[in-house]
N, C-alpha and C positions, 0 to 999 in steps of 0.2 A: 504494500500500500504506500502511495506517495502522501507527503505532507498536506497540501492541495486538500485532495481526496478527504482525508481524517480531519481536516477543519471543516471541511464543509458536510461530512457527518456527524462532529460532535456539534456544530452549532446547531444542525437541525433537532439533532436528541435535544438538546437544551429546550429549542422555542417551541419542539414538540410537548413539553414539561410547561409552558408556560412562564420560562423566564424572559425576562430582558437583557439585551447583549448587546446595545451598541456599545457600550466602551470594549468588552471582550470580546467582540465582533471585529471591533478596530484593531485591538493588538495582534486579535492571533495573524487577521491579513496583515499586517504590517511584518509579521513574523515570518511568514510565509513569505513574501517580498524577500527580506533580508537572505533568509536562508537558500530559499529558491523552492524548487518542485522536484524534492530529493526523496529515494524511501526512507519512509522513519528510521532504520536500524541503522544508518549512516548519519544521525542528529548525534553530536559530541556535546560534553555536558561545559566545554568551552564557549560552543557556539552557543549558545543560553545563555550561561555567563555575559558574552558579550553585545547581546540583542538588549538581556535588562541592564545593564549597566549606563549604558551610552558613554554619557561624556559630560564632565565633570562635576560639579559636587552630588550626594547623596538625595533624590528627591522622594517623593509619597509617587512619582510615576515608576521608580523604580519595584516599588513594593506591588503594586498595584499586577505589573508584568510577571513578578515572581508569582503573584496567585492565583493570575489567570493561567501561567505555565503549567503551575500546581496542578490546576484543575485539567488541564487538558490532558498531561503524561499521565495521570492518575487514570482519567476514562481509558486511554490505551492501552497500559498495563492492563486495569480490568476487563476488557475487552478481548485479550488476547495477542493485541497489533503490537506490542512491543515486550520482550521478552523482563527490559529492565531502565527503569526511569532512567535517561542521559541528564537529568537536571539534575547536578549535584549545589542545591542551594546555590544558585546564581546572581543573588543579588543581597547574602549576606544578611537578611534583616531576623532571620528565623534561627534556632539552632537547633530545630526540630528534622527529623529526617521526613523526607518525599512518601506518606502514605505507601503510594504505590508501590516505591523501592521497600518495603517492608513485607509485601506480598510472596506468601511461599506455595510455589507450584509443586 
């Protein structure tokens, strides 16, 4: 499955559900932009890192990306489409570990 593909299933599951996403709507395409229209099992938990980061000081958009990322690797993982979260805490704000990365097959 390409990246592409799995945003625009997880955002359907969501609106299917009845949420609201334009702002995680915004990020993940913006994400997807950045990284390109790769398969998920080639997403490094760098390239994360440096999507929520950007460029320079600490802001609330950083945090904001780390839990919209949260929430997408996590649907994957549980889904099946990725074996193991590539988001190793990317934007620092958390010292919790990735839900998903805690999932034992």
């Amino acid at each position: 499955m390409t990246l592409t593909s799995a945003i625009d299933g997880y955002l359907t599951l969501k609106r299917s559900l009845g949420a609201g996403l334009q702002a995680q709507e915004s990020i993940l395409r913006a994400f997807g932009r950045a990284v390109g229209d790769i398969p998920l099992d080639t997403i490094a938990a760098e390239t994360c890192a440096t999507f929520c980061r950007g460029t320079g000081a600490p802001t609330r958009g950083w945090e904001n990306k780390h839990q919209t990322l949260r929430g997408f690797f996590t649907y994957l993982v549980s889904r099946g489409y990725l074996g193991v979260c590539p988001r190793n805490n990317p934007c620092g704000f958390s010292t919790r570990s990735c839900p998903a990365c805690d999932v034992r097959r």
